[in-house]
N, C-alpha and C positions, 0 to 999 in steps of 0.2 A: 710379728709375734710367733712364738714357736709352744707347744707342748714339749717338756720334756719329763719322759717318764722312767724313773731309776728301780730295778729291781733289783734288790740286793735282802742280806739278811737282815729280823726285825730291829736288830741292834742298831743297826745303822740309819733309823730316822729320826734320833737327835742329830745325827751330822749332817742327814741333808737340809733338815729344818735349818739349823747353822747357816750352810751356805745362802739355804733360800732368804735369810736374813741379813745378812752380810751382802750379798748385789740386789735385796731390796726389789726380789720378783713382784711377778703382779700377786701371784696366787700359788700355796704350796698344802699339799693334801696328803695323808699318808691311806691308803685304802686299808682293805681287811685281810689278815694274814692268811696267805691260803694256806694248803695242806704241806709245802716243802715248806714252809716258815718264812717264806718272804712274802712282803705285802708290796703292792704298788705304789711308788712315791709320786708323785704327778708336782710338776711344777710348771706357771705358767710365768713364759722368758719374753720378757723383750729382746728383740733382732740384735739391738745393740750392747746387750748383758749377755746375749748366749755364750759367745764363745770364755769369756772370763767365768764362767758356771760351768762350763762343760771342764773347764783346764780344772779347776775347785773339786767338780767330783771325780775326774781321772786321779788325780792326786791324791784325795783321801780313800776311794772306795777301788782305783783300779789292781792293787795287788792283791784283793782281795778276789775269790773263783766260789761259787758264780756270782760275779756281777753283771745286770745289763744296764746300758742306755741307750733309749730309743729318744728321738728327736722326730716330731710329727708336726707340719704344719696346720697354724689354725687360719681359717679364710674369716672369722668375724670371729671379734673379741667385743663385749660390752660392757660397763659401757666404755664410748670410744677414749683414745688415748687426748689428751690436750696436743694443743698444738705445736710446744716443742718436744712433747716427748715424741711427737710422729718425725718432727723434723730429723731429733737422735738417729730413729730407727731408719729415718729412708739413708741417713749418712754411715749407716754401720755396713762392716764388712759382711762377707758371706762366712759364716764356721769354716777353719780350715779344714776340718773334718770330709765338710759337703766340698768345698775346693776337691782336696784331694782325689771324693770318689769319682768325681766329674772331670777331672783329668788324665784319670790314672785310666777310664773305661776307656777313652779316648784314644790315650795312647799303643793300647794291644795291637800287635803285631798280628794279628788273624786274616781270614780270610775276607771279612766283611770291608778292612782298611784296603784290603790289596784291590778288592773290585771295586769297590770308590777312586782310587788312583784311575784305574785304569779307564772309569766311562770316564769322569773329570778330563783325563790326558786327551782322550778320543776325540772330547765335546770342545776340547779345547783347540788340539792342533786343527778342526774342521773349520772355526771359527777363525781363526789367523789365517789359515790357507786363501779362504772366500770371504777375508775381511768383513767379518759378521761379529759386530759389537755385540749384540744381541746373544747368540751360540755363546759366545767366549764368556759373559756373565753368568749366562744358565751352566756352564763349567765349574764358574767361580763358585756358583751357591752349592755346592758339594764340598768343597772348603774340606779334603781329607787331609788337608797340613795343617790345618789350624791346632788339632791336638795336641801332636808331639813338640810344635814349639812351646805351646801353653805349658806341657807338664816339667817340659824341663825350665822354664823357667819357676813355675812353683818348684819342682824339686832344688833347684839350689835355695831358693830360700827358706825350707825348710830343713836343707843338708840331706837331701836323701839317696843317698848313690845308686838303690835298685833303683827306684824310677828313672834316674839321669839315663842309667845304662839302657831303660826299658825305650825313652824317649828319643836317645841320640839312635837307638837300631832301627826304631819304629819312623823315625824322619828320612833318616839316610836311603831306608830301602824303601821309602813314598819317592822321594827324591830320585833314586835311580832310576825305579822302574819308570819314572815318566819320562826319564830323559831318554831310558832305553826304547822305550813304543814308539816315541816322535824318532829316534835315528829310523825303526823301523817304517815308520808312516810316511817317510823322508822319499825311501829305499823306495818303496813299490808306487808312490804316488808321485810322479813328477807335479811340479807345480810353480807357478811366478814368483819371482821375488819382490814385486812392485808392491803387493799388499801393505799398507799403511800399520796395518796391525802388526804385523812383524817386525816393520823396519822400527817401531817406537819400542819395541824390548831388545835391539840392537848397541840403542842409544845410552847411553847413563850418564848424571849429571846430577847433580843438586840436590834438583828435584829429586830425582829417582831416592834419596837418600832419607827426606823430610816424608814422604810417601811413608816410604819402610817403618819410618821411628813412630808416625800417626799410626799406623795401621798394626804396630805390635802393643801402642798404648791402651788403643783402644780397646784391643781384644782381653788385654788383662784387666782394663776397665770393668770392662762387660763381665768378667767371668767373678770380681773379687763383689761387684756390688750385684751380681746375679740378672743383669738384664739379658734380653736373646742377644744370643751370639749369632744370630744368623747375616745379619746387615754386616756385622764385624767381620764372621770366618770371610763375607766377600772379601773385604778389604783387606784381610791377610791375603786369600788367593790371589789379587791382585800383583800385590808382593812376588811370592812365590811359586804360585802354579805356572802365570805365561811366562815370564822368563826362561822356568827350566823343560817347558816343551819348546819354547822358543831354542834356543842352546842342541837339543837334539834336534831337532828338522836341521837349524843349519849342518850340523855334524854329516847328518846323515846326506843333504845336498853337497858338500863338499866346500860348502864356503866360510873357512874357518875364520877369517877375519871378523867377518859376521858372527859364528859361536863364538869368539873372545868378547866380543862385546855384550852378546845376551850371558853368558857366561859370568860375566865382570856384574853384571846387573845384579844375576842371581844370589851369589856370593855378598855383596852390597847389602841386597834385602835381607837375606838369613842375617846377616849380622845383626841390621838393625831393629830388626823386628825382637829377637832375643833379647838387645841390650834396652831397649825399648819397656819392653816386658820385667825386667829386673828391675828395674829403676823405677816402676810401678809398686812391685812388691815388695819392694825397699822401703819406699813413703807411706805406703799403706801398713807398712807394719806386721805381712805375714810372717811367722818364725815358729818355729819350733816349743813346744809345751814347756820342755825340762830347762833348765841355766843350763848344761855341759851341751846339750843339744843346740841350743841357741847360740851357744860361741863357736860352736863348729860352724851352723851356717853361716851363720857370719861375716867367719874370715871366707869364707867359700865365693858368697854374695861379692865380697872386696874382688877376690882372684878373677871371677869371672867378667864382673862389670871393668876392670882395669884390662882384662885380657880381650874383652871386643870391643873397647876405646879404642886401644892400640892398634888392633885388628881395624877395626875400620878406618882410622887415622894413614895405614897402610892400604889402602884400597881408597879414597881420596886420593892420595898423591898419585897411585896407580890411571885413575882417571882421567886427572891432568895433565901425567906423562903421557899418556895416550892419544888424549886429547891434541897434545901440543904436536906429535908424530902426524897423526892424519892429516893437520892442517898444515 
């Protein structure tokens, strides 16, 4: 259940009344006109009508300045809802709106994302060097990749090119700098190859592929129906964190057969975790407010989920040719 409170001018609470009529809220109230001439319109939403009343009053009251809407959660509503109208609500999505803010903060390229990489990277290559399952999870739950995959793939499903551009900078340079610290942590820390932990982000296989696609499902899961992402961001890190310090340590030790293969992993998981993620916000129905917006994403959603099929379809084969070499 949500508050949602529209300020606009007084003319405009026959139209909200309308709407709040039309998806059949729980509760809609116009307050008292203040001194600029707008009054507060308060309506009270079910989880699973917000976003169809939020698109409703963008459409009639957004060209109009000043307008606001705020969206404030309520923690008890009475009296309670029946029992399928709870069931609706626990199956509805999260407002793209709140998607959006929650992945877009995520993905900034600042200083706060660059020092998350870098203890994660730290906590991480300590962990594989001295085969501490332990260390290498307490890594995981920093989870500072989780973002930039999350927002790119809402951003194509919404067709959004800043974000895509914001998402693929904010990955790539998480991405490098951890590959960059492990060549360095490589360089000045000699250390055994024998580690268990290491030699399993070497490998790739199947597995490694079902992992990726669970662990991108998940996290879109998590983030379209609002549960913590904290359990999730692990299992993306999983994916992507020890691989790509895995890939620099080997770099940096000199044993490239080994980086080809954490390498080949990492590459594997970023596919899948993205294709993963689309294919979520596909079924689920995220897109874009306007029709000209929604056929842009669209065809976007089509290009991308066809271009990391193929993409990973080529990295399969890759595996097995590899595979069939070594042996």
């Amino acid at each position: 259940m949500k508050y949602v409170e529209v300020v606009a001018d007084a003319g405009n609470a026959v139209t909200v009344s309308a709407i709040a009529e039309k998806h059949e809220v729980s509760d809609c109230r116009v307050g008292v006109v203040g001194e600029d001439g707008m009054p507060p319109m308060r309506l009270l939403v079910a989880d699973d009508k917000l976003q169809a009343v939020l698109d409703s009053l963008q459409t009639l009251l957004g060209v109009q300045t000043p307008v606001r809407i705020a969206v404030l959660p309520v923690e008890i509503a009475l009296p309670k809802p029946s029992e399928e109208e709870r069931k609706e609500e626990d199956a509805a999505i999260a407002a793209r709106e709140s998607l959006y803010n929650g992945v877009e903060k995520n993905a900034r390229l600042d200083l706060n994302f660059i020092v998350l990489v870098f203890l994660s990277t730290v906590v991480a290559a300590i962990g594989l060097i001295e085969n501490n399952v332990a260390v290498v999870i307490g890594a995981m739950v920093i989870a500072p990749l989780l973002g930039p995959n999350l927002a790119f793939g809402l951003a194509t499903a919404l067709g959004d090119g800043s974000l895509m551009r914001k998402s693929i900078l904010t990955g790539s340079a998480g991405i490098a700098l951890a590959i960059a610290l492990a060549v360095g942590i490589a360089v000045v820390w000699p250390f055994d190859l024998s580690s268990p932990e290491i030699a399993a982000r070497t490998d790739v296989g199947m597995d490694s592929v079902a992992l990726a696609l669970a662990s991108g499902a998940a996290a879109a899961l998590s983030l379209t129906t609002g549960l913590p992402s904290v359990l999730v961001g692990v299992m993306v890190a999983v994916a992507l964190l020890p691989p790509a310090v895995t890939f620099g340590l080997m770099l940096g030790h000199g044993e490239y057969n080994l980086a080809m293969g954490a390498g080949l992993l990492l590459a594997v998981n970023l596919v899948c975790v993205n294709l993963a993620c689309k294919l979520v916000f596909l079924i689920k129905g995220i897109h874009p407010r306007t029709w000209v917006e929604k056929e842009k994403a669209k065809h976007a959603m089509v290009v991308y989920i066809v271009g990391w099929i193929v993409t990973l379809i080529f990295l399969i084969f890759f595996i097995y040719g590899r595979g069939a070499l070594i042996r």
